[in-house]
N, C-alpha and C positions, 0 to 999 in steps of 0.2 A: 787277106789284109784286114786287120780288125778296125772297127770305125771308131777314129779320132773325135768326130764331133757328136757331142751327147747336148741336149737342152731341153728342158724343163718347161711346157705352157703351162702358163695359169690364164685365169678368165680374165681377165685384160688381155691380153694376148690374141685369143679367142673371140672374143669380143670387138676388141680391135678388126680383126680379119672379117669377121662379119659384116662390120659397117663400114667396110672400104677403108679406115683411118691411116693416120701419117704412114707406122711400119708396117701396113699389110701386105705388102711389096714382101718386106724380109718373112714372113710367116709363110706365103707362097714356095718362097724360094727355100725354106726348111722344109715344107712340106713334099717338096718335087726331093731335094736332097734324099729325104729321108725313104721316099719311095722308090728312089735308085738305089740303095743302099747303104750311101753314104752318110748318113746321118742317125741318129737313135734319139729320137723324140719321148720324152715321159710328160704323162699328166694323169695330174692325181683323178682317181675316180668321183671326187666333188665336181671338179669342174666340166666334167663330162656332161652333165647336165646342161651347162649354160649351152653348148650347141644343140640337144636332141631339143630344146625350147627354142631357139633360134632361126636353123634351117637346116630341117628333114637333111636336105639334100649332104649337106658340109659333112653331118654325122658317119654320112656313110661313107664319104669320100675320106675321113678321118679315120675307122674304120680301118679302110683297104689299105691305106697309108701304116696304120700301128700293124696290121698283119703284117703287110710286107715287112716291114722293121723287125718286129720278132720272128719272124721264120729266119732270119738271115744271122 
């Protein structure tokens, strides 16, 4: 079954999820989506930055998340 839902982060987003804000709830919930399969997450290679400055940690867990995306 091909994935219906596609979205886009940019560094607001990102940023948001970082410092706990209002929708970090929904970028969680896209992030588990997308690493079940269900979802296809893009972000541009600029913003990829604002996490590896951010938290070590998120980066990689971002990472595993965009691999599992693209293998599928």
């Amino acid at each position: 079954m091909p994935v219906t839902n596609r979205f886009v982060f940019d560094s607001f987003a990102l940023i948001g999820y970082l410092e706990d804000e209002k929708l970090s709830d929904r970028i969680e919930q896209l992030l588990r989506s997308a690493r079940a399969g269900d979802t296809k997450l893009y972000l541009h290679a600029i913003h990829s930055g604002v996490a590896i400055k951010s938290r070590s940690e998120f980066i990689l867990s971002l990472t595993r998340c965009v691999t599992s995306v693209t293998s599928h």
